[in-house]
MIRONU-429156 format. One line per field, with one value per atom (N, C-alpha, C): residue number from 1; residue in one letter; chain; atom name; x negated, y, z negated. Coordinates in pm, 1 decimal. Example, Ala and Ser with C-alpha at 12.3 -4.5 7.8 and 13.67 -1.06 7.14 Angstrom:
<rs>
pos = (1 / 1 / 1 / 2 / 2 / 2)
code = (A / A / A / S / S / S)
unit = (A / A / A / A / A / A)
site = (N / CA / C / N / CA / C)
c1 = (-1319.0 / -1230.0 / -1320.0 / -1285.0 / -1367.0 / -1290.0)
c2 = (-569.0 / -450.0 / -330.0 / -225.0 / -106.0 / 3.0)
c3 = (-780.0 / -780.0 / -780.0 / -708.0 / -714.0 / -787.0)
</rs>
This chain:
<rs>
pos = (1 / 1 / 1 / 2 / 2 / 2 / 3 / 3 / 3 / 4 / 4 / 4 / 5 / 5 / 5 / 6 / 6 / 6 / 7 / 7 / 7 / 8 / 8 / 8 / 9 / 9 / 9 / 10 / 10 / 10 / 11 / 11 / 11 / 12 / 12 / 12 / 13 / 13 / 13 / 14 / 14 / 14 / 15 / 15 / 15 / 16 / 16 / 16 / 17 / 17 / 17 / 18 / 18 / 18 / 19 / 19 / 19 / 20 / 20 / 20 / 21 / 21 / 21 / 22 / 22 / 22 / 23 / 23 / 23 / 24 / 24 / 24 / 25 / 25 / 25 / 26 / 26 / 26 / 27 / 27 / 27 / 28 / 28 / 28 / 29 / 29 / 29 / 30 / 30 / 30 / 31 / 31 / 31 / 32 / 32 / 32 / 33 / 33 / 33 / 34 / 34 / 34 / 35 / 35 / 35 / 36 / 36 / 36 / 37 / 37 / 37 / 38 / 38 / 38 / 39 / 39 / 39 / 40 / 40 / 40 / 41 / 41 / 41 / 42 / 42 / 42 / 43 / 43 / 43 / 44 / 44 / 44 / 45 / 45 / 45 / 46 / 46 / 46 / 47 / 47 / 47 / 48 / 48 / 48 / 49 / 49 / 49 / 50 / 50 / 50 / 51 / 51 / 51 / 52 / 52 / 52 / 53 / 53 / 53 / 54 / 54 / 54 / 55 / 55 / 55 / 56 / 56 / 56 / 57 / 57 / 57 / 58 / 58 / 58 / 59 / 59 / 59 / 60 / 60 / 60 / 61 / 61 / 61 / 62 / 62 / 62 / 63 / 63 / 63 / 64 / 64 / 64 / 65 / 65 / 65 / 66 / 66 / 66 / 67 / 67 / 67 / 68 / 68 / 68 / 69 / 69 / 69 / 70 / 70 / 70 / 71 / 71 / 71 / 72 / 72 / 72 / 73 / 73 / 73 / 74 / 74 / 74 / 75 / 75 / 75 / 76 / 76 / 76 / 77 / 77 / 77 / 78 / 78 / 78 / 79 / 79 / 79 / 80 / 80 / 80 / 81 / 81 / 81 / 82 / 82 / 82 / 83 / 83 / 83 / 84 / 84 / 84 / 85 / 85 / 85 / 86 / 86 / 86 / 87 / 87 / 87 / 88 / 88 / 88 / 89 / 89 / 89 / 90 / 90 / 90 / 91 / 91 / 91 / 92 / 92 / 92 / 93 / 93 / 93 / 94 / 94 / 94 / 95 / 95 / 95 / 96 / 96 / 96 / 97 / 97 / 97 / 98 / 98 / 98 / 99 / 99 / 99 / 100 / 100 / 100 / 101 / 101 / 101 / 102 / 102 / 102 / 103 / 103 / 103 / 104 / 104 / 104 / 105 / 105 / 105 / 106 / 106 / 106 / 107 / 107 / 107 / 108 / 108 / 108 / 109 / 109 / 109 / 110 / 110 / 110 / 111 / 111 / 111 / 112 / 112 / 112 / 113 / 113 / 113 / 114 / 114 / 114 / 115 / 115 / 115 / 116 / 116 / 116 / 117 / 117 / 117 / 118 / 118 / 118 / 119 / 119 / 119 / 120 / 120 / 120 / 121 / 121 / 121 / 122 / 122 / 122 / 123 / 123 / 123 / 124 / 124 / 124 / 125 / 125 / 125 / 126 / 126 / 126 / 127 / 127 / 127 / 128 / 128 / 128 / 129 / 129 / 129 / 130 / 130 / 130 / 131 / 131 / 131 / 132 / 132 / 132 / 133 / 133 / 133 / 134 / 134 / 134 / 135 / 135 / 135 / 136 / 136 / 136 / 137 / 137 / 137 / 138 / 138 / 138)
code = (X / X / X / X / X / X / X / X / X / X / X / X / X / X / X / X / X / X / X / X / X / X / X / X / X / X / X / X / X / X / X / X / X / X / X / X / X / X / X / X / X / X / X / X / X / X / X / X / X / X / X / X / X / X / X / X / X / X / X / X / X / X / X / X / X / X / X / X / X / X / X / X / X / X / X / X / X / X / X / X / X / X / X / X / X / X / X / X / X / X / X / X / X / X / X / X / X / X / X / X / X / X / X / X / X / X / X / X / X / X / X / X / X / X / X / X / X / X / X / X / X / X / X / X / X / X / X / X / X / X / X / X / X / X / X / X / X / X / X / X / X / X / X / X / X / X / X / X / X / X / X / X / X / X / X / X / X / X / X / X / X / X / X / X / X / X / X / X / X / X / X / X / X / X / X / X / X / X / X / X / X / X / X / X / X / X / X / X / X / X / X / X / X / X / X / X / X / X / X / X / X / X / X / X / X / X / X / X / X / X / X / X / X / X / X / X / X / X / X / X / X / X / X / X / X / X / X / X / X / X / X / X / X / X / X / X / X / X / X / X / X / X / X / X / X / X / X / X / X / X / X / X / X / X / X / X / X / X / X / X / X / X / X / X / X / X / X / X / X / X / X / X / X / X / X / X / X / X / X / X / X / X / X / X / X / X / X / X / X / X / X / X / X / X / X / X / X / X / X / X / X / X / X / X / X / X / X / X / X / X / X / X / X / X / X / X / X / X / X / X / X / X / X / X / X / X / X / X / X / X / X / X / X / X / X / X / X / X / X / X / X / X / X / X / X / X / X / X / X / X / X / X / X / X / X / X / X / X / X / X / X / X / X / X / X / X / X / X / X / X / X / X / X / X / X / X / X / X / X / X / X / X / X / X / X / X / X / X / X / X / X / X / X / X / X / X / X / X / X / X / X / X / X / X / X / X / X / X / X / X / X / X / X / X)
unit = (A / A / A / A / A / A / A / A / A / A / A / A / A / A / A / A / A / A / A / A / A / A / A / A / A / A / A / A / A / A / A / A / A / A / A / A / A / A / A / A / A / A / A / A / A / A / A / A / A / A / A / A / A / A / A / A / A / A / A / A / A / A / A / A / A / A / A / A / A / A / A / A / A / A / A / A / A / A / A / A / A / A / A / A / A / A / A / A / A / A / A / A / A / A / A / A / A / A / A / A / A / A / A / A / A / A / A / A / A / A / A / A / A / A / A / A / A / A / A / A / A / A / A / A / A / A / A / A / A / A / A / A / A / A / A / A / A / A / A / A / A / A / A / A / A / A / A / A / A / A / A / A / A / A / A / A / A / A / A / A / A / A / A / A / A / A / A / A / A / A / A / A / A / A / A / A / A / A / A / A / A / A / A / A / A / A / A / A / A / A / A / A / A / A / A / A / A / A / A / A / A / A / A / A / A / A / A / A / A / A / A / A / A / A / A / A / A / A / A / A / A / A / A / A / A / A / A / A / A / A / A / A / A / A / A / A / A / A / A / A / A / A / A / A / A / A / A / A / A / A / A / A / A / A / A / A / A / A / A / A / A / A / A / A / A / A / A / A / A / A / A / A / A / A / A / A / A / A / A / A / A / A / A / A / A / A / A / A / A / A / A / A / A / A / A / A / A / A / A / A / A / A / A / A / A / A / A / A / A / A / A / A / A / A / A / A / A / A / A / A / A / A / A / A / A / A / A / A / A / A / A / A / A / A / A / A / A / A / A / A / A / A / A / A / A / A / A / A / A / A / A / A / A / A / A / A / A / A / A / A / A / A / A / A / A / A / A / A / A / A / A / A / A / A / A / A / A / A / A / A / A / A / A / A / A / A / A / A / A / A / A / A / A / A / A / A / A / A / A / A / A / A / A / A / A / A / A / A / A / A / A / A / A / A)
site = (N / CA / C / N / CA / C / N / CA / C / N / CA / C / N / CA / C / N / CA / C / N / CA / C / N / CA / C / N / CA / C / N / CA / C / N / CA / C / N / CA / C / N / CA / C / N / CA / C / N / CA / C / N / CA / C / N / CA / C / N / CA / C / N / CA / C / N / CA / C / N / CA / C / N / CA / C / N / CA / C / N / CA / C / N / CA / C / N / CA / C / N / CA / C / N / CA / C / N / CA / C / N / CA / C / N / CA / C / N / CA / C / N / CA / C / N / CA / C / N / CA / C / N / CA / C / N / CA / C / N / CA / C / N / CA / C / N / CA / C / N / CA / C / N / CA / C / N / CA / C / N / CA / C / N / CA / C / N / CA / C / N / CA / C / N / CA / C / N / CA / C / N / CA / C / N / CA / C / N / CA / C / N / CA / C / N / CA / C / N / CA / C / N / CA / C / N / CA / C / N / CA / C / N / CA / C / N / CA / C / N / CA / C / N / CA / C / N / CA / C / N / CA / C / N / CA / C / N / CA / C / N / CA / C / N / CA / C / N / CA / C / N / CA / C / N / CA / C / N / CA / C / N / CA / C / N / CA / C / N / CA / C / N / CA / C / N / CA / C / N / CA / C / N / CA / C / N / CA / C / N / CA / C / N / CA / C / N / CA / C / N / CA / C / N / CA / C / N / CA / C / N / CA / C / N / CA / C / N / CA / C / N / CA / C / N / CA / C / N / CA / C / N / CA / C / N / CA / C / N / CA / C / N / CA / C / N / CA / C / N / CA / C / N / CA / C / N / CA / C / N / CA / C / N / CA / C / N / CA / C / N / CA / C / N / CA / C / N / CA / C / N / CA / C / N / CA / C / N / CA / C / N / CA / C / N / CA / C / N / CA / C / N / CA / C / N / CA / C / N / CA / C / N / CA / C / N / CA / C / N / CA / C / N / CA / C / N / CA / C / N / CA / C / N / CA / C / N / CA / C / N / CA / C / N / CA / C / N / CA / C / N / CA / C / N / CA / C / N / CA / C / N / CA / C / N / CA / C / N / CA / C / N / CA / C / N / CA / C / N / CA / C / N / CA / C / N / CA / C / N / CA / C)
c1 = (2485.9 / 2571.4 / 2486.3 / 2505.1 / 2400.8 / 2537.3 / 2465.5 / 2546.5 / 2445.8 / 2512.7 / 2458.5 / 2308.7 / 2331.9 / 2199.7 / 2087.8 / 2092.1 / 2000.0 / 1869.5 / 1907.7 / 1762.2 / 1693.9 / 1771.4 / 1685.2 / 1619.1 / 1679.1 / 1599.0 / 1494.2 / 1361.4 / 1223.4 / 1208.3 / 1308.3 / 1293.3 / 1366.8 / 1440.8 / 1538.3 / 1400.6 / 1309.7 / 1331.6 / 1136.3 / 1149.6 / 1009.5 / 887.7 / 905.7 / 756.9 / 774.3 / 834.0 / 740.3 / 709.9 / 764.8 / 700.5 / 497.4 / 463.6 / 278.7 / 292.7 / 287.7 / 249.1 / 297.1 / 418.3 / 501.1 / 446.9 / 387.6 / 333.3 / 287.7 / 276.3 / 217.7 / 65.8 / 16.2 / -134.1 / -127.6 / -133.1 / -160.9 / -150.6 / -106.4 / -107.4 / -186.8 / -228.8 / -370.4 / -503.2 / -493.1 / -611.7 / -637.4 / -532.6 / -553.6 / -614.1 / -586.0 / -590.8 / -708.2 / -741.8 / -875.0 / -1015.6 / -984.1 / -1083.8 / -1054.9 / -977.2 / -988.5 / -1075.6 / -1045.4 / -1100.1 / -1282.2 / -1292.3 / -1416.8 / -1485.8 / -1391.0 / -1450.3 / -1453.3 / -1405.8 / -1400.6 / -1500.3 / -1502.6 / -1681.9 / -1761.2 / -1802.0 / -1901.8 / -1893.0 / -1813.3 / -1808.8 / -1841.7 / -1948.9 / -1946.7 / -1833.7 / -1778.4 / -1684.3 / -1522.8 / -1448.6 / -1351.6 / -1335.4 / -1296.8 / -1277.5 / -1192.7 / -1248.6 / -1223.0 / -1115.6 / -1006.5 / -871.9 / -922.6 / -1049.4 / -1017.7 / -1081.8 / -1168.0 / -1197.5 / -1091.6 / -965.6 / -848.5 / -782.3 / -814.4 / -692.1 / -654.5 / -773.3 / -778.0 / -694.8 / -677.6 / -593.1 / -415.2 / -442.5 / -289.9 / -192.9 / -267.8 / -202.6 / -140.5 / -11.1 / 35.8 / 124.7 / 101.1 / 149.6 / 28.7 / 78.8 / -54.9 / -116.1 / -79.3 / -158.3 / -219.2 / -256.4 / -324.9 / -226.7 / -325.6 / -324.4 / -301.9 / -311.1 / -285.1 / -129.9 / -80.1 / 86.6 / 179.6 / 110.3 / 176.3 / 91.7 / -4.5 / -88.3 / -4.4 / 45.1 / 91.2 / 235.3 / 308.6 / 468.7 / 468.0 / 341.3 / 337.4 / 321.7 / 236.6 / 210.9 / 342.0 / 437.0 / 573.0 / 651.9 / 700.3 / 766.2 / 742.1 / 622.8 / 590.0 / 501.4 / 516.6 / 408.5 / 349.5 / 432.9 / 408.4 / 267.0 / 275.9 / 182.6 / -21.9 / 33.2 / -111.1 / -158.2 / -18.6 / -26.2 / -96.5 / -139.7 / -244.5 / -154.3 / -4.6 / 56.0 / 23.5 / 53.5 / 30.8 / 173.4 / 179.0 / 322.7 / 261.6 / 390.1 / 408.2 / 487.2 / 496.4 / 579.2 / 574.5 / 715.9 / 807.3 / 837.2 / 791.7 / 790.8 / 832.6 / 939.7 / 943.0 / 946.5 / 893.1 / 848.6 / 916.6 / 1018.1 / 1063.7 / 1050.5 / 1028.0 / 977.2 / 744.2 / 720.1 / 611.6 / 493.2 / 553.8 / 414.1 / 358.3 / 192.7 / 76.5 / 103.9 / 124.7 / 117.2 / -4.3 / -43.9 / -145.7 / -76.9 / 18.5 / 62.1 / 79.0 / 81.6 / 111.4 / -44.4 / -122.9 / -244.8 / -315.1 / -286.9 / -338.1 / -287.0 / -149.2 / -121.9 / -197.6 / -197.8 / -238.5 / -393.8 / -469.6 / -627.2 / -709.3 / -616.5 / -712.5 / -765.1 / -876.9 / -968.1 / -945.4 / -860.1 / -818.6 / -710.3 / -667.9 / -533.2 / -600.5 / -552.9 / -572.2 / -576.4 / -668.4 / -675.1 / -573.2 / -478.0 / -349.2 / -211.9 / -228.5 / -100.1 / -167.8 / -43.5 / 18.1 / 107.4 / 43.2 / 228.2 / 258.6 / 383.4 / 466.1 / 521.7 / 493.5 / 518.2 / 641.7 / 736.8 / 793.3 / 801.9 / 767.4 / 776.5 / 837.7 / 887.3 / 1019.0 / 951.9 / 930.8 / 964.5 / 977.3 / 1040.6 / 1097.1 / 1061.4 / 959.5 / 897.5 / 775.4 / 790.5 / 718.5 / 540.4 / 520.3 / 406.6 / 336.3 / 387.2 / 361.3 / 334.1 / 449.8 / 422.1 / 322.1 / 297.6 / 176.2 / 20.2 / 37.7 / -64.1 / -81.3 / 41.9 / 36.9 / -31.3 / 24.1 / -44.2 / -204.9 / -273.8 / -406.5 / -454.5 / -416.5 / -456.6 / -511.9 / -407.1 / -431.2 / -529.2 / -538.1 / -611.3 / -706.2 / -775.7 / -933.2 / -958.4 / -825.2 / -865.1 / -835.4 / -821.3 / -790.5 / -698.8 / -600.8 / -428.2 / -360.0 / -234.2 / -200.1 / -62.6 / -6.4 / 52.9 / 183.5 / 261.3 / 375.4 / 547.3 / 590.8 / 785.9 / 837.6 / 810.7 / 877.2 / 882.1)
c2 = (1351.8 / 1420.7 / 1514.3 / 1477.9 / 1603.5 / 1648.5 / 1797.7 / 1879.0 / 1933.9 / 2008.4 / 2058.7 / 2107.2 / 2208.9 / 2274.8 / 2207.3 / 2049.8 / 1983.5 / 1965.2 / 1973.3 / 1989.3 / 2131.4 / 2221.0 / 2340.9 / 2356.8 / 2255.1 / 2312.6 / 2209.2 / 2286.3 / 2256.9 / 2130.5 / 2136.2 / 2065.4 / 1902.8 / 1901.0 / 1776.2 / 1714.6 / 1760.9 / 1723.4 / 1635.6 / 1559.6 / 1455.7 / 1513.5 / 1516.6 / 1558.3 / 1688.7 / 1774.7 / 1922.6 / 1924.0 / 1815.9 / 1808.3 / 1777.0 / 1860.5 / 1818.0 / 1722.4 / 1656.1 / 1567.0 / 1419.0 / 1437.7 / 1318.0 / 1303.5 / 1412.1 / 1378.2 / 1278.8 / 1286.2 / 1161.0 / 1226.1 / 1369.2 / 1387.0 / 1383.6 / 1423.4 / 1401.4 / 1188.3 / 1113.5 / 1000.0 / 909.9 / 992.6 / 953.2 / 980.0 / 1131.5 / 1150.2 / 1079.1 / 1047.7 / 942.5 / 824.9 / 761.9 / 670.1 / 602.4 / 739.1 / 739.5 / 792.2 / 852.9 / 870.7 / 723.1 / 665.7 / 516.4 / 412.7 / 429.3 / 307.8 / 375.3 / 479.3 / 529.9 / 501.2 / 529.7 / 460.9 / 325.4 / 235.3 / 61.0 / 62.1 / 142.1 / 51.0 / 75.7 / 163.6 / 169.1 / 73.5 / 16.8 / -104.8 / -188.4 / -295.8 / -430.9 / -504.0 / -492.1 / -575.6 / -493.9 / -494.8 / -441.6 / -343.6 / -239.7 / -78.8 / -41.5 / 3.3 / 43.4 / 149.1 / 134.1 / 201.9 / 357.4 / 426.1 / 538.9 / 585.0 / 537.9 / 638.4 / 628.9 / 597.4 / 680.5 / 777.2 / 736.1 / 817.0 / 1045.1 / 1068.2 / 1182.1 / 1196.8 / 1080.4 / 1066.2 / 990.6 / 908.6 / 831.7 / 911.9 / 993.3 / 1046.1 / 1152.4 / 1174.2 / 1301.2 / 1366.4 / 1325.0 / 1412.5 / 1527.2 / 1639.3 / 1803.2 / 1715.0 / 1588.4 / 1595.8 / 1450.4 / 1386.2 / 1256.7 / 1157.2 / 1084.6 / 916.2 / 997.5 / 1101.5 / 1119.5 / 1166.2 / 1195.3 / 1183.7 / 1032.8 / 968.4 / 832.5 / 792.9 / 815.0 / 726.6 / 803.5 / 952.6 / 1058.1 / 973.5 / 906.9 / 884.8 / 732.5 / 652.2 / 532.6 / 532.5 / 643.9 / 682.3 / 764.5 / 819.5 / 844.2 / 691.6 / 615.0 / 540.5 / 399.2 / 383.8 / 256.7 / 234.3 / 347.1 / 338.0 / 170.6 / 81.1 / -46.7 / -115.3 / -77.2 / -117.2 / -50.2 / 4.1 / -0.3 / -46.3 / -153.8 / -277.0 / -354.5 / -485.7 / -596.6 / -712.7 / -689.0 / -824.1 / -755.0 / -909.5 / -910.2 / -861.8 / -771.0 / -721.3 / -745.3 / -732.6 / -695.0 / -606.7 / -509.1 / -380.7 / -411.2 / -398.5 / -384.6 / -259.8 / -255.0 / -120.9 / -100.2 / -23.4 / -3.8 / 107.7 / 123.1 / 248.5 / 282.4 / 379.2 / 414.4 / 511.9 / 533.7 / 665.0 / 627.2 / 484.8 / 449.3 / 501.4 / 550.7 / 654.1 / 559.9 / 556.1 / 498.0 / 398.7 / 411.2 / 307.4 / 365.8 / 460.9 / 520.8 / 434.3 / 451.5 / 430.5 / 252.8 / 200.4 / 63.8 / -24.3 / 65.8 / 37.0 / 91.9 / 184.0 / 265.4 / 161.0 / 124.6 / 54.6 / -97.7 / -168.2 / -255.6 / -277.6 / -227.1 / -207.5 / -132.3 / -19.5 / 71.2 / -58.8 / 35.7 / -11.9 / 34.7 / 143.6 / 273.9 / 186.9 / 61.4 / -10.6 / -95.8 / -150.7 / -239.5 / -397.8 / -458.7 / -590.9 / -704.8 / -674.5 / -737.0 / -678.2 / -569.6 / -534.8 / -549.7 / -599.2 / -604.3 / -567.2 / -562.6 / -474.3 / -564.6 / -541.9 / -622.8 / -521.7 / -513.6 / -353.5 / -422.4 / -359.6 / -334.3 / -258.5 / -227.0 / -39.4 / -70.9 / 26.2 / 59.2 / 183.7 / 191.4 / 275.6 / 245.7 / 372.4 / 313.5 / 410.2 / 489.0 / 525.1 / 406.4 / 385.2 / 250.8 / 314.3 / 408.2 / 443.9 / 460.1 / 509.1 / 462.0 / 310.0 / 218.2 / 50.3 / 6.1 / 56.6 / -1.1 / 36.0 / 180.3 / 264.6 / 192.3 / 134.5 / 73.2 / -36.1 / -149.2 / -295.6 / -296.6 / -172.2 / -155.5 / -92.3 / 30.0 / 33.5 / -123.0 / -110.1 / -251.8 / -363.2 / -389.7 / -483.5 / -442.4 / -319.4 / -290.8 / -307.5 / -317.0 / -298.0 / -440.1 / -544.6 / -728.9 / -727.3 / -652.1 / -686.7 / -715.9 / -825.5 / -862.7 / -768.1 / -768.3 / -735.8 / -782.6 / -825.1 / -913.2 / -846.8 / -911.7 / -828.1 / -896.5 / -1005.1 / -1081.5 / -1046.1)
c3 = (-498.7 / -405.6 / -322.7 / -195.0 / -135.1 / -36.3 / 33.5 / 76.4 / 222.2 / 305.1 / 466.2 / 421.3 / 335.7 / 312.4 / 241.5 / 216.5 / 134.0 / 239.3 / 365.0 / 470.5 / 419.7 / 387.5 / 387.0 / 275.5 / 173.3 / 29.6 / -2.6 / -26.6 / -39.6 / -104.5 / -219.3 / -331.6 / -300.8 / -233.9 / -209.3 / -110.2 / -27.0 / 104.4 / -3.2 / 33.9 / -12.6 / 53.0 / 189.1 / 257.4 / 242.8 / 128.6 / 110.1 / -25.9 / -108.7 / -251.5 / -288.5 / -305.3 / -248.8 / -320.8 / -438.2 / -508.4 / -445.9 / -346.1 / -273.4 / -84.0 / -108.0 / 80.2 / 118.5 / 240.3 / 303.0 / 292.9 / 331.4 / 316.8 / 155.3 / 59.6 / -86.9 / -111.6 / -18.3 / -68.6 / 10.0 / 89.6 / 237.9 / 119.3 / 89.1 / 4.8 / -91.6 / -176.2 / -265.8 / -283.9 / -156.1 / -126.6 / -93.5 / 10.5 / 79.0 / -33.3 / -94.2 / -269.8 / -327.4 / -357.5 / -391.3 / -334.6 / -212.8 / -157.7 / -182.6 / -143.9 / -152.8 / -327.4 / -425.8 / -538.8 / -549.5 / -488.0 / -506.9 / -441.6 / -302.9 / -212.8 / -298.1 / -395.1 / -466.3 / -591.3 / -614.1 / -773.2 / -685.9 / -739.3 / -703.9 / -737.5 / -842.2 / -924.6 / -925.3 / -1027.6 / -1049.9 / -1074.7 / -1017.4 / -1100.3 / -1209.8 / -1274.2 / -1435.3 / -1421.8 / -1436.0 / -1391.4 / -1438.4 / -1512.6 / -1556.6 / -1410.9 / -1385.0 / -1194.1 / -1144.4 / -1135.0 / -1103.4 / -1105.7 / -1268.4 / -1328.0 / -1297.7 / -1232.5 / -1168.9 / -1035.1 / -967.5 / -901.9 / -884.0 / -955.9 / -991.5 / -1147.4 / -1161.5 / -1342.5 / -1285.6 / -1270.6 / -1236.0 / -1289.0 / -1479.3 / -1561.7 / -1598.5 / -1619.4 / -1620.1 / -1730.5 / -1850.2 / -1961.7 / -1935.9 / -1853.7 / -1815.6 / -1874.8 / -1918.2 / -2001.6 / -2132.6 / -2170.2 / -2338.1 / -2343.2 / -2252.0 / -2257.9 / -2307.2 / -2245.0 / -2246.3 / -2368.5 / -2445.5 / -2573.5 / -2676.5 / -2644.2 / -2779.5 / -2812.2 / -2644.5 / -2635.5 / -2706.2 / -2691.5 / -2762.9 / -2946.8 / -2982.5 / -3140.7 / -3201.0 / -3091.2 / -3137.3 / -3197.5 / -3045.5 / -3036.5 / -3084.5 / -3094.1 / -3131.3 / -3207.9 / -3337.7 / -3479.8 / -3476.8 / -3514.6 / -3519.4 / -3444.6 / -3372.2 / -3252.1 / -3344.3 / -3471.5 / -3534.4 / -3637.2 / -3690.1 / -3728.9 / -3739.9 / -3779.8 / -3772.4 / -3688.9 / -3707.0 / -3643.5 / -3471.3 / -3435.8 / -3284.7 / -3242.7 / -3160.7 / -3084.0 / -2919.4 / -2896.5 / -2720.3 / -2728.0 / -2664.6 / -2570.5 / -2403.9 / -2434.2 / -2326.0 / -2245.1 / -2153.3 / -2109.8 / -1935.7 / -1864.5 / -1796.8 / -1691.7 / -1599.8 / -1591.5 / -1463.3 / -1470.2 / -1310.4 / -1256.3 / -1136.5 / -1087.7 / -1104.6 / -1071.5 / -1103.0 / -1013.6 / -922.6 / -848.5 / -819.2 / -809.2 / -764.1 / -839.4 / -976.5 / -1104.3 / -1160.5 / -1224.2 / -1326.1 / -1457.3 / -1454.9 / -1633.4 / -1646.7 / -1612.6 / -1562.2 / -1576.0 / -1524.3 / -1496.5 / -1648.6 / -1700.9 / -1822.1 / -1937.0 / -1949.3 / -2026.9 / -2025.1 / -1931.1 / -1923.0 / -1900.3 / -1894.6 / -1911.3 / -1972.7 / -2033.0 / -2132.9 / -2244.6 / -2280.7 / -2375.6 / -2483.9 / -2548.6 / -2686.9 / -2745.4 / -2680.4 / -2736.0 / -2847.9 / -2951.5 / -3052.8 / -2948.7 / -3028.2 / -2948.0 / -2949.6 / -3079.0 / -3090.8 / -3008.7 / -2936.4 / -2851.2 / -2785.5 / -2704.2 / -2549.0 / -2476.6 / -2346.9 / -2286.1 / -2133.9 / -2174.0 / -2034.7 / -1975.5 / -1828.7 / -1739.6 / -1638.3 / -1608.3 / -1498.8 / -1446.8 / -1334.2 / -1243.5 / -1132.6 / -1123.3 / -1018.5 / -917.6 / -827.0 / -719.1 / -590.6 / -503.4 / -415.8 / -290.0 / -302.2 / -190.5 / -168.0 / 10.7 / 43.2 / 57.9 / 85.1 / 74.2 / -80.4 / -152.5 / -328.5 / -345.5 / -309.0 / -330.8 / -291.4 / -148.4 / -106.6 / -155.4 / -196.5 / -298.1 / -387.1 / -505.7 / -637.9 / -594.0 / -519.9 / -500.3 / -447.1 / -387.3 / -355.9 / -492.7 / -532.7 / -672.7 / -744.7 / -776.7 / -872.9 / -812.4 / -655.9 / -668.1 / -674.3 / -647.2 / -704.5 / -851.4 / -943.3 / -1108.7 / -1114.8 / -987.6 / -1055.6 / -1128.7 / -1079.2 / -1162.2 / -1027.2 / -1055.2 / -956.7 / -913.1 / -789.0 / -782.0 / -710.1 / -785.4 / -722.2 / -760.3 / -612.4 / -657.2 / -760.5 / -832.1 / -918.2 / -1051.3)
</rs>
């Protein structure tokens, strides 16, 4: 429900949230590409992660929320996790889940991410193709 005064308040309005700007997602962007020209090969999703992680506690937020939720996963059987992520930003977590190296070699994870600012999507699908993950609407 929004109301007259939702132009005036800081918080509703996207381009005054810093973390949602269009300059905070230029910079990003532009530090990315600047770390891929330097890999010959694929970039190792953690030279991101200073930029795509925009919880205050990194990649160890999401490893503490997996050793809550999904003890199992330190198991010997092979699992998959299902995981969907909305509100997916750049895709740090998407990318963390699916390429960290700290995971057991028997899990796996199946990601769906959702967002719906178009400057993020297009962030996520360049992300990823520097780390050789694909990126498709399906």
């Amino acid at each position: 429900m929004t109301n007259d005064n939702d132009d005036k308040n800081p918080v509703v309005r996207r381009e005054n949230m810093g973390l949602y700007s269009d300059g905070h997602v230029q910079y990003v962007m532009d530090s990315a590409r600047s770390i891929a020209s330097h890999n010959d090969a694929f970039v190792d999703t953690v030279e991101f992660e200073a930029l795509d992680q925009l919880h205050y506690l990194g990649t160890s937020s999401i490893d503490d929320f997996l050793r809550k939720y999904y003890p199992d996963r330190e198991k010997d059987d092979a699992i998959e996790v299902n995981v969907v992520d909305v509100g997916a930003g750049l895709g740090g977590t998407p990318r963390h889940l699916l390429l960290s190296k700290t995971e057991p070699a028997h899990v796996s994870y199946r990601v769906v991410s959702v967002e719906y600012i178009e400057d993020f999507v297009r962030g996520f699908r360049e992300l990823n193709g520097f780390c050789g993950l694909p990126s498709d609407d399906g």
